[in-house]
N, C-alpha and C positions, 0 to 999 in steps of 0.2 A: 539316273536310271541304274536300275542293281545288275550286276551282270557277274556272273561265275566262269571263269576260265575255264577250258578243256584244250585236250591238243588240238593245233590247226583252224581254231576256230572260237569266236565270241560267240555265247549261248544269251541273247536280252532275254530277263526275264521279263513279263507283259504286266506286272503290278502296276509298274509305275504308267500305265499306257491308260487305268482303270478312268483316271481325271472324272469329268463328267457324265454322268449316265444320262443316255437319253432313251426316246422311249422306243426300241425298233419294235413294237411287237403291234403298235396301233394303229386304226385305223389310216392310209394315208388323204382319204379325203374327208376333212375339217369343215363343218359350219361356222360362216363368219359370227362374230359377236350380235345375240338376234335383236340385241339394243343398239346396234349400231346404224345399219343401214334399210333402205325400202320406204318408199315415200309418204307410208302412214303412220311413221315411229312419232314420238311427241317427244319432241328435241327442245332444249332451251333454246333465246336466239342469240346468233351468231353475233361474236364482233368483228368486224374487219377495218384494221387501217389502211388508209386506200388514198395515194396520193393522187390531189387533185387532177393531173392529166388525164386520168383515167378516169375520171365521174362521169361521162356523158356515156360512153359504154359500159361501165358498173352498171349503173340506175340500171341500164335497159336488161339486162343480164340480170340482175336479182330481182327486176318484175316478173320475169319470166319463170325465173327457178322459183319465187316464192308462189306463183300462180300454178305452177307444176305439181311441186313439191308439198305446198303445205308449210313448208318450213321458213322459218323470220330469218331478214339478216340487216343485221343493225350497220352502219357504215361511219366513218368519221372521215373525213376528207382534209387534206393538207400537205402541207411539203414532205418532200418525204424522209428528210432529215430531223423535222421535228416530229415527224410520226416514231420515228425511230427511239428520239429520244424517248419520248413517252413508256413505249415499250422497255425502254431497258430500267426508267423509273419505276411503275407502274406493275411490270408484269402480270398483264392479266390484257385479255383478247384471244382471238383464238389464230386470224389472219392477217398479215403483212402485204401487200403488195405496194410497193414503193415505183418509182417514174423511171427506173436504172437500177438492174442486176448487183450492179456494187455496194447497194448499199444490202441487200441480201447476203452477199456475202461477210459486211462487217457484222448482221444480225444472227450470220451463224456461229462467226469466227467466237460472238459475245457469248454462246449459246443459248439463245433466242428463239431460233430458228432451227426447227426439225428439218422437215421434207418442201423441196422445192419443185414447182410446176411450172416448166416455161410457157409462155403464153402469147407473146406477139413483140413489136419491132415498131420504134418511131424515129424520126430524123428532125434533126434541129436544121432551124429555117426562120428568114426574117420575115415577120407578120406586117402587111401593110395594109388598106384601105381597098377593096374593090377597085381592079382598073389600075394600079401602082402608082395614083398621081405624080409622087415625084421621082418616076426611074428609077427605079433602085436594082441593081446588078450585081453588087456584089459587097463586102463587110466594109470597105473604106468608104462608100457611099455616104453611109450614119456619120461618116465622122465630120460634117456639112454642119456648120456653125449654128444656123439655121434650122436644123432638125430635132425634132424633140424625140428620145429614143428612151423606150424603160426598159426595164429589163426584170426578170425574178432574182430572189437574194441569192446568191452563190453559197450564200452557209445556212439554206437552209431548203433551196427546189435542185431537181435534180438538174433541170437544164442548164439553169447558170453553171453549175456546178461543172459541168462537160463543157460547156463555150467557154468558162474561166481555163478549163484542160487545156483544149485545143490553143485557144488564144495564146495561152502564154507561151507555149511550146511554140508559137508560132513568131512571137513578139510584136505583138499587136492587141494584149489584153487591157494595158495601161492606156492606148489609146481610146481605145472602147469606153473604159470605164471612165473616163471623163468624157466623154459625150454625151454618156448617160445622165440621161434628166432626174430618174427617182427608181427605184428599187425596190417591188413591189411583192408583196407575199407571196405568191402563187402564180403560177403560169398563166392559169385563164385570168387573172386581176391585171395582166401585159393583155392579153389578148381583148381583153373591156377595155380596157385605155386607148385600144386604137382602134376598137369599134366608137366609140363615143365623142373620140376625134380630141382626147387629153395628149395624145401620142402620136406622129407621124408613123411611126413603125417599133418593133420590137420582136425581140427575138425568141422563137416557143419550138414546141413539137411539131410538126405535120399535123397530123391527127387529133391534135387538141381543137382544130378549126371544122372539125363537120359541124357542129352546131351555129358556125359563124358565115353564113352563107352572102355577107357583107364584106367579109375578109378574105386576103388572097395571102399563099404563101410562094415565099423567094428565094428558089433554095441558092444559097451561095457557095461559089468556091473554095473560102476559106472555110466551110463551114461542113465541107464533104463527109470527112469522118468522123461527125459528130451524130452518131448510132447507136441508141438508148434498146437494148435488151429488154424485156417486161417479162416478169413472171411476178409468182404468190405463194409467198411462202406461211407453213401454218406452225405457229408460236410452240416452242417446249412448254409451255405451262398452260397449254388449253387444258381445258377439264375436260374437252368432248372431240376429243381429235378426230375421231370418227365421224361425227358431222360436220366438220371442219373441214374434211379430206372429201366430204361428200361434196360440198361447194365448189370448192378447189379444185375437184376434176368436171363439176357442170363447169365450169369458168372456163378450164384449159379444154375440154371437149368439141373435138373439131366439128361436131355436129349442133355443137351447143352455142357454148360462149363465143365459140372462132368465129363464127358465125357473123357476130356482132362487133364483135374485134376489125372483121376484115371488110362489112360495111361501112364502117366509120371512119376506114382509110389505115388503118394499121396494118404490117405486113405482119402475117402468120405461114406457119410451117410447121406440118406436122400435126401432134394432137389425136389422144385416144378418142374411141367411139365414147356414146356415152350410154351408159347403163346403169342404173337404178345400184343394183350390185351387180358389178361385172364378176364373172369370173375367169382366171387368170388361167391358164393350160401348162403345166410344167411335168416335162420327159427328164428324168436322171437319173443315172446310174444307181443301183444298191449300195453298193460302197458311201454313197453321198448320204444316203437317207440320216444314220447317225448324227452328221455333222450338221443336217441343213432343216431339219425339219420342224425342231421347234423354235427356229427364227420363222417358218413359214408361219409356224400357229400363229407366232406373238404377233405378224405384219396382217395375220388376218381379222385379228382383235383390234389392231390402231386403227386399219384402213378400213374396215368394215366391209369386206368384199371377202369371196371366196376362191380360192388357189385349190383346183384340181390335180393332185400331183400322183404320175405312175413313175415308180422304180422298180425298174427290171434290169439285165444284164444289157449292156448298151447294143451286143447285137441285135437283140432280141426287138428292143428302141428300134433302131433303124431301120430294121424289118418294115415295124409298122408305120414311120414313116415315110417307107418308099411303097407303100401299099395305099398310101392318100392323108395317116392319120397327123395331121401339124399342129405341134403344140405352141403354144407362146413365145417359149422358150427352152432351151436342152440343156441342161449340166450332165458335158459327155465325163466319163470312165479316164478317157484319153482321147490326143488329139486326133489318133485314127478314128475313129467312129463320129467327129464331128465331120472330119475329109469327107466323110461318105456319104452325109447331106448337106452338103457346100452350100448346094443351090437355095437351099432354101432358108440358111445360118449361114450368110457370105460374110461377118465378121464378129469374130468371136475374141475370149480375152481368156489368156491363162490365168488357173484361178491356184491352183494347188497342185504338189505333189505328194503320192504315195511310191511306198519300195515294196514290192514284190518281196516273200520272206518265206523260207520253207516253217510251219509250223510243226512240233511235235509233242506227244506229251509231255506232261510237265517229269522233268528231272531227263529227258530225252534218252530213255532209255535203248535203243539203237544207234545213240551215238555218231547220230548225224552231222556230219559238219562242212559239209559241200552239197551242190545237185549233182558231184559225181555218186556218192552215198545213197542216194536214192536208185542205183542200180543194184544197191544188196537183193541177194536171194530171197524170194519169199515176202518182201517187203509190198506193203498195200500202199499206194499213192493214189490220191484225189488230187484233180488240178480243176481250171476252170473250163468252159467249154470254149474251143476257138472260136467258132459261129457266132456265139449266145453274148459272150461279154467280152468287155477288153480285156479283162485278167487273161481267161484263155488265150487270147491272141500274143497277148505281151507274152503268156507262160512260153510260148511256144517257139515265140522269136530268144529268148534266153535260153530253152534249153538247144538251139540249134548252134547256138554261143558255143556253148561246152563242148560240143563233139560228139556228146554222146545221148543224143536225142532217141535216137533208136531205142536204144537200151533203157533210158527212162521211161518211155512209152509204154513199155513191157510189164513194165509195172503199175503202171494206170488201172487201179479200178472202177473207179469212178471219175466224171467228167457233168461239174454241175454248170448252170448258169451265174451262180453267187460264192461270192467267199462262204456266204454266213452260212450257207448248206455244210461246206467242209468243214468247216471249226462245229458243227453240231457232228457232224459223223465221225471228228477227232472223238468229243469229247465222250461219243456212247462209244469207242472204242471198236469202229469200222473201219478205221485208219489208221496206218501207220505213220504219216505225214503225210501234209499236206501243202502245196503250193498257192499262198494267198498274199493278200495283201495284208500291212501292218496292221491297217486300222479295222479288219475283221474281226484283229484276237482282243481287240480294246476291249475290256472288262471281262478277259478270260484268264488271266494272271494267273489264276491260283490254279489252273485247269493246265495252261498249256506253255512252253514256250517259243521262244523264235528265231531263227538261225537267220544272220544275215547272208547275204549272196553278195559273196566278193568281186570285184574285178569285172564286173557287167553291167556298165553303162544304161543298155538296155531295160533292166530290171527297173525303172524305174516309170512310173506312169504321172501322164501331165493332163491335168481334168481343166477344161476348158469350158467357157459359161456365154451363151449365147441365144439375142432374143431373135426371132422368126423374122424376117422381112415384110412379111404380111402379115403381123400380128396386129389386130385391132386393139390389143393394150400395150403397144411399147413405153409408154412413159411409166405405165404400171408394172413393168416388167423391170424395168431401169431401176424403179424405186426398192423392191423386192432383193435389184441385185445390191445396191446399194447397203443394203440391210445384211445380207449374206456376208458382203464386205467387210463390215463392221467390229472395232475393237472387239468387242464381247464375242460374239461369232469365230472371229479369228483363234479368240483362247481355245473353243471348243472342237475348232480342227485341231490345233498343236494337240492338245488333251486326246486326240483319239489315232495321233499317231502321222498324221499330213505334214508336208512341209507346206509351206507360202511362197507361191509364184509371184502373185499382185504385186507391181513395184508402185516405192511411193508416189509416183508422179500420177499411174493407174491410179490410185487409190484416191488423190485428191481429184482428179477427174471426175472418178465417179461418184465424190462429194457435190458436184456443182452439175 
């Protein structure tokens, strides 16, 4: 950063602050991509690998959506370790949903895997014949000389994969696996084995058994925290992520897919409404608009949905949120203005910081180098409004910092809702300084500079991101923020002056 010495004081010039332009002057509400979404578009058809646990609710889920919709989706069923591979040879499909979240995660860690949708909950359980002919209570049971037990490959279904977890951790894997009679492709290929009576028992999902109304499941002790995750994730190399994202939220849609998910014995929780194209509701600060708005565009082009977004001064937000209006989601100014709708954003995540910065014109020619300076004679000051936005509020708990609040006050001619008002009234020369944020003066360099404000804690604002409690799109909201999160995203706050709250444990969090 260039900076020119004066007494008393660092003068930052704002050149280097210039980084990325974005667009503040456009419209903020975007139409999604008009190829993307709406049930009469002609979309090529879908691929989805789709591990075998989940066929019996698939099918009935893409009957449904292609009878809805209009739209194909083509399916390939199998373990979900050799789905996986496939994908990482192959790349090409659009959708992933594997029998266990882990392997989601190795398909992102490969990058494989974009955006993930959770979706429902299964438990491992020993499968046996209607009626349990022969007792079975608990995992030493199988291990009866006499008993024929199969089981799925461990390297390549996800269940085995979890009972080889647990078992070993337990010291009881080695006994199992020689018990075992034969090791068989697929979960539901153990669950035919003991329908057909090849098999005394074997060990599967819960929920792989609705369709087996001949079979009973057992759930065992040893086998308690054996708890499979299910979600669906959509591939980095679809060509049509948009229709890909379309499926993927009919599937996780608690009106939709859950639907189907939670007849068939699967536990679900959670899960957006479902909408054709939903539209998403987002309240943020002005100061934000800069930084976040054409990650909005780009998430409304992948995701084929539309994000309604107002940026005003965050009082001005709050206002109209305690008047009835509730958005999706809030990216407040500062953590005060999120306090002030608790009830309705009871958990929020700090996202960023900005510093408070007296602006003047460029080459500062009154020689400002404190906010005691700003009680020179005759001097015009703009600040923000206390009421209207957090700038004001912060302005004003700073200047009470100093002592000499009074006296600056006196010199207030103006008191807007926005930074970006005052860096316009610097710049046509109706101001003499002005009290704003950094990232107002972000590509006003050559116009203006920036004093920092020493020694006051205060001075600094913490902009916090949070979705609605009763938001009908929370997984959509998650996604968005996720996006916001994001390496490229992040350069274009540094670039406009923000610092980074989000720690990295946040940050992988809101990876998964």
């Amino acid at each position: 950063m260039l900076v020119s010495r004066t007494p008393l004081v660092m003068i930052v010039s704002l050149a280097a602050l210039a980084g990325l332009f974005w667009f503040l002057s456009q419209d903020s509400r975007r139409p999604a991509d008009p190829t993307a979404g709406g049930s009469g578009d002609k979309t090529p058809e879908l691929m989805l690998y789709c591990a075998a646990s989940n066929r019996s609710v698939v099918e009935a889920v893409r009957e449904r959506y292609e009878a809805e919709t209009g739209r194909q989706v083509s399916i390939q069923y199998g373990p979900s370790q050799t789905l996986l591979s496939q994908l990482e040879v192959a790349r090409t499909g659009d959708l992933y949903l594997p029998a266990d979240d882990s392997f989601l995660k190795l398909a992102t860690a490969g990058g494989l895997v974009e955006e993930i949708l959770p979706l429902a909950a299964m438990n491992c359980v020993v499968v046996v014949p209607k009626g349990n002919p022969r007792g079975i209570r608990s995992l030493t049971d199988l291990f009866a000389e006499d008993l024929r037990v199969v089981q799925a490959n461990p390297e390549a279904a996800a269940v085995a994969r979890v009972t080889r977890r647990l078992l070993t951790e337990a010291g009881l894997w080695d006994r199992l696996d020689a018990a075992t009679e034969a090791y068989r492709t697929t979960v539901n290929d153990v669950a035919n084995d003991v329908l057909v009576g090849a098999a005394d028992a074997g060990i599967v999902y819960d929920a792989v058994l609705y369709p087996y109304p001949d079979l009973e499941a057992v759930p065992v002790p040893e086998l308690a925290a054996g708890r499979s995750q299910i979600a669906v994730g959509v591939t980095s190399f679809s060509e049509q992520p948009a229709a890909a994202l379309h499926f993927a939220r009919y599937l996780s849609a608690q009106n939709r897919g859950l639907e189907e998910y939670q007849k068939q014995g699967f536990e679900i929780s959670g899960g957006d409404e479902w909408e054709d194209v939903p539209e998403l509701t987002i309240f943020a600060g002005s100061m934000l608009r800069p930084v976040i708005e054409d990650t909005i565009v780009r998430f409304e082009a992948r995701e084929g949905v539309l994000v309604s977004r107002t940026y005003n001064g965050c009082g001005i937000l709050v206002a109209q949120m305690q008047a009835g209006q509730h958005p999706d989601a809030y990216f407040a100014c500062d953590v005060e203005f999120m306090q002030q709708v608790r009830e309705l954003f009871p958990n929020s995540t700090d996202v960023s910081t900005n510093q408070l910065v007296i602006l003047v014109p460029k080459g500062n020619p009154r020689q400002i180098a404190s906010l005691q300076d700003l009680t020179q004679k005759d001097l015009r000051v703009g600040i923000g409004h206390e009421k209207q936005c957090a700038m004001g509020w912060l302005t004003q708990r700073t200047f009470a910092e100093t002592g000499v609040q009074t006296e600056i006050m006196a010199n207030v001619t103006v008191q807007t809702p926005t930074g970006d008002m005052l860096v316009n009234q610097l710049r046509t020369g109706s101001l003499d300084a002005a009290v704003a944020y950094l990232s107002n003066a972000a590509g006003s360099g050559e116009f203006l500079d920036a004093v920092q404000i020493q020694g006051i804690p205060c001075s600094t604002a913490t902009q916090p991101w949070a979705v609605a409690e009763r938001s009908r799109f929370p997984l959509l909201a998650d996604r968005l923020f996720r996006r916001i999160c994001s390496a490229e995203s992040r350069e274009g706050f540094a670039a406009e002056g923000f610092g980074w709250q989000l720690s990295d444990v946040q940050e992988k969090e809101a990876d998964h």
